[in-house]
N, C-alpha and C positions, 0 to 999 in steps of 0.2 A: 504493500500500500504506500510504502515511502521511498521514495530513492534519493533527491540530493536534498539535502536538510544543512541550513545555516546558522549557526549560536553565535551572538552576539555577547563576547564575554570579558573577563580581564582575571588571567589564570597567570599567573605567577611560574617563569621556565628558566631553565639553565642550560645557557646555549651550547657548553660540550655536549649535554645527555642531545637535544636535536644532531648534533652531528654523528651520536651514539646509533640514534634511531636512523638516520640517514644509510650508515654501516648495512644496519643489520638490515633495513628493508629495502636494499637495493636501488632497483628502479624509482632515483627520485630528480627533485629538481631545486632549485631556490635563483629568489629576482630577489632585487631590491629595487627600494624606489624614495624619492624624495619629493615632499612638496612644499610653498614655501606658504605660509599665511602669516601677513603679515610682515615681522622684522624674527619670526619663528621660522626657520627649517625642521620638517616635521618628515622622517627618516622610517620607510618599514621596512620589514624583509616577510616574502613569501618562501613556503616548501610545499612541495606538493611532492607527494607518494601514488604511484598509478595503483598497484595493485589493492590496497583498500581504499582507495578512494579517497585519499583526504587529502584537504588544504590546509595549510596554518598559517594566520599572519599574524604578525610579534610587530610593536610599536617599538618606537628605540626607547622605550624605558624598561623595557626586558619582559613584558607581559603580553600573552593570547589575548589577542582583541576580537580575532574571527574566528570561529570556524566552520571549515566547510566540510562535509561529507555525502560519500554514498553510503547508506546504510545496508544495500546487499555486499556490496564490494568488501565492505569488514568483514561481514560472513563465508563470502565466495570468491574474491577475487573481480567478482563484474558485475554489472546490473540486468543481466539477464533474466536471473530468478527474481522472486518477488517476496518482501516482507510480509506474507500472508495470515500472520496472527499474532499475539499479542510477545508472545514467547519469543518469538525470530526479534522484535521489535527491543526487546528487555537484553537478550543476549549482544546487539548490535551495539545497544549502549554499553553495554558492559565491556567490550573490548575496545570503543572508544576512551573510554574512564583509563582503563590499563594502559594503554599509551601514551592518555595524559598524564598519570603519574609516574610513566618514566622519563617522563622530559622535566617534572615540577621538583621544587625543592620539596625535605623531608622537614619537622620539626628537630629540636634538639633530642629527642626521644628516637630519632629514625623513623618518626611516623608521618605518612602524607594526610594533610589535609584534604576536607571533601572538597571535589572538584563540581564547582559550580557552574554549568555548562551556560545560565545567564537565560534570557529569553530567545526565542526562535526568531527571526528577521526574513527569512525564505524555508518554504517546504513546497516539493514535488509531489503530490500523491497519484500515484497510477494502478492501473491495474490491465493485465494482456487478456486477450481474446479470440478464439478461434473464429474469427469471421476478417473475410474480406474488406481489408481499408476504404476498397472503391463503394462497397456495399455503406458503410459508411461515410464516406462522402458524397456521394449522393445526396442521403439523410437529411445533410446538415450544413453541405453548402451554400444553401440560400438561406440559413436559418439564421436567426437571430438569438443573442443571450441578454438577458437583464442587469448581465453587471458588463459588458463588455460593447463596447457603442461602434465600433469600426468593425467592416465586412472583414472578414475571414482570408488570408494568402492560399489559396492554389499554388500548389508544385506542381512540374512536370514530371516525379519521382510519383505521384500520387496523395502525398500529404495534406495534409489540411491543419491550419494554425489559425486559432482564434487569440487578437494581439489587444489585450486590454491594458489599464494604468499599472494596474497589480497584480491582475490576474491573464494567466495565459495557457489557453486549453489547446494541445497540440494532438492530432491522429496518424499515426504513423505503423507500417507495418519493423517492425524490432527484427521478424524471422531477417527479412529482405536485408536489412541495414546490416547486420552482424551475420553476415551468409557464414559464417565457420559454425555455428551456433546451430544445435537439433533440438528440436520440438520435445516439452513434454505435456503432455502425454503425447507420442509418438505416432496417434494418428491424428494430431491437431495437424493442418494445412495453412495455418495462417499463425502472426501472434500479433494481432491489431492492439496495439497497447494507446492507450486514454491516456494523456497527462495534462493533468492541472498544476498549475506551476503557482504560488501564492506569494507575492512581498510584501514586505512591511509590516513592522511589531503592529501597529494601527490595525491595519488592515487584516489581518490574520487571524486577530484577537477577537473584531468583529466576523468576523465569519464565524468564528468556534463560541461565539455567544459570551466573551469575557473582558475584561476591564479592561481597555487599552494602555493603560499605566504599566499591568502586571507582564500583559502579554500572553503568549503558550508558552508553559514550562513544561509541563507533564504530555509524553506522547500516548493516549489511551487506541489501543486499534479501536474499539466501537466507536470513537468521538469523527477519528480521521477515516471511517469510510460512510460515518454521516455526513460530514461536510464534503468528500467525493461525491457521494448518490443525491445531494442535495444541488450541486453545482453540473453535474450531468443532465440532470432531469428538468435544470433552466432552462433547455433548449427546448421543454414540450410546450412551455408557453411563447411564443414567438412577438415581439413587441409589434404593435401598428399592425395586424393582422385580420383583417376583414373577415369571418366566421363564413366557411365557404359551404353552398349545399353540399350534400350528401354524395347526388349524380350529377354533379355539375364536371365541366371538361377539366378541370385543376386534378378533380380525382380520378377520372379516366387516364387522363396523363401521367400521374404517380404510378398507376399500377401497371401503365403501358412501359413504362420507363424499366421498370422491373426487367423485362424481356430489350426493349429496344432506347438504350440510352439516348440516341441522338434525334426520339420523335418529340424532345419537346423544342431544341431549336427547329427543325424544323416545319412543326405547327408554328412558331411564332415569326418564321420566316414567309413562312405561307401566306399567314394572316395581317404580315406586313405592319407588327404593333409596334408602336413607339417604344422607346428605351424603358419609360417608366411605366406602360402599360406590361410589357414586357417581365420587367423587375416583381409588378406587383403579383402578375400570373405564378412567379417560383417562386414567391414566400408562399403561396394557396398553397401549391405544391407541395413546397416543404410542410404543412401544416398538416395537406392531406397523408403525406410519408407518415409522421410522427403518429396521428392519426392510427396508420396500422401496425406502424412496424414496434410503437410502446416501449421505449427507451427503459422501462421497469424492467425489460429483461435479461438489463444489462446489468441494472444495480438495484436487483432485489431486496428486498426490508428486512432486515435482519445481519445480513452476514453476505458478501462478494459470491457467485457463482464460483468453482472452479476453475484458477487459473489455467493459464499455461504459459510456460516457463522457458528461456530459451537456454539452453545448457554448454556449455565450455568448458568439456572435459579436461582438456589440457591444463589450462588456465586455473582449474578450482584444483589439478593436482601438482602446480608450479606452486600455486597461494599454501595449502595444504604442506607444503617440501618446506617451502619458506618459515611458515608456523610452528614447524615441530624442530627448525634448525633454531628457530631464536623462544622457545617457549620459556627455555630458564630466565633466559634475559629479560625480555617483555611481560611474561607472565600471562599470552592472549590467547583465549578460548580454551 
């Protein structure tokens, strides 16, 4: 349900132990950067680690101020599987925690202080699907969402990106993108993955129903796959949408489209409408879609359908090699 997640924080490190963790987790990186406000030079440095997925940025006063993560990539190496319940969710932080106390200082007792990951600032929530991306775009390309006021980008890959202030809901098939990557369950044909992408303490806080002050601190899975099936399901209400008959030609055309994609340009090329007679005819559309196709059945009440997962054999036994070479060290998973 979650892939990159952002903390907003100020964690206390010692920069031998990052070059420590650097060592043992190989594959990494580090920028620096400066900017200037004022008659202030204000000095950061990033590190980024590929195989769990994380960012770190450290201010020059020696303290985490961001971070960033994949939450499957801690667990697996990649983001192909999915954080599918509460326990994957609990174990992700838990090995984040462990790496940040081998970078933070100890007390004079040898003991780490709790590491206070601070408020959320960005979260990804997604979830894959065996169905055809084009099957979904269709859907949803003329469609409209309530918190997101600009039409939608078309790719020529197939994609579909709804681009809002704070929010941004992207369609994309995962199988196609990461083609090394097999199907689970192994007769899925597709892995049409949903992401809702969310910024801002502000923003975030009001969506999950809490005091924008405090922010989200606690990841609960029921909270974050009700704010998924609740921002999914934006799109069955369509804004500025004329309530279409039943047998009218917007419904014929949804369900002709079904079979033959390109009869709705061409009725509207036939019939010679203007742009905005046009526009108005595939929101009915889109309406009359939503209509049948009942987006509930993508994010049923209670608990996510059944994912499917894209899997990187190799990859989760490179992560896996890497883990049990530095377990004493790190002390992760």
């Amino acid at each position: 349900m979650i892939d990159t997640i952002t903390f907003n924080c100020s964690i206390p490190i010692i920069p031998d132990r990052i070059e420590a963790l650097q060592d043992a987790l190989k594959d990494s990186k580090s920028s620096s950067s400066k900017q200037h406000k004022g008659n202030r030079i204000i000095r950061s440095r990033k590190w980024s680690f590929s195989l769990p997925g994380l960012r770190l940025f450290c201010s020059d006063t020696g303290r985490l101020t961001k971070i960033e993560c994949e939450l499957p990539s801690l667990l697996w190496g990649h983001n192909g599987r999915l954080i599918h319940d509460q326990d994957a969710i609990d174990k992700a932080l838990q090995v984040l925690s462990k790496l940040l106390r081998f970078i933070s200082p100890t007390d004079s007792n040898g003991e780490y202080s709790t590491i206070d990951l601070g408020h959320i600032c960005r979260i990804d929530l997604t979830w894959q699907y065996d169905l055809a991306v084009q099957d979904l775009k269709d859907l949803l390309q003329h469609a409209k969402h309530p918190r997101i006021h600009s039409p939608p980008d078309l790719y020529g890959n197939g994609n579909l990106c709804f681009h809002g202030k704070n929010l941004r809901i992207s369609i994309y098939d995962k199988l196609k993108k990461e083609k090394s990557g097999a199907p689970r369950p192994a007769s899925a044909q597709h892995a049409c993955r949903v992401e809702c992408q969310l910024k801002s303490k502000k923003y975030i806080a009001a969506r999950f129903g809490l005091n924008s002050d405090e922010g989200l601190r606690r990841l609960n899975f029921g909270d974050l796959y009700g704010v998924f099936r609740d921002l999914l399901l934006g799109f069955a209400q369509p804004r500025h949408l004329a309530k279409a008959p039943a047998n009218g030609i917007d419904t014929f055309l949804a369900v002709e489209a079904q079979r033959d994609p390109d009869i709705i340009a061409r009725y509207i090329h036939q019939c010679g409408l203007s742009k905005r007679t046009a526009s108005d005819l595939k929101h009915k559309i889109t309406a009359a879609k939503l209509m049948s196709f009942h987006l509930t059945q993508l994010v049923p009440t209670g608990r996510p359908p059944p994912p499917v997962e894209v899997i990187h054999q190799k990859t989760e036994e490179k992560y896996q090699k890497l883990v049990r070479q530095n377990k004493e060290v790190l002390g992760i998973l």
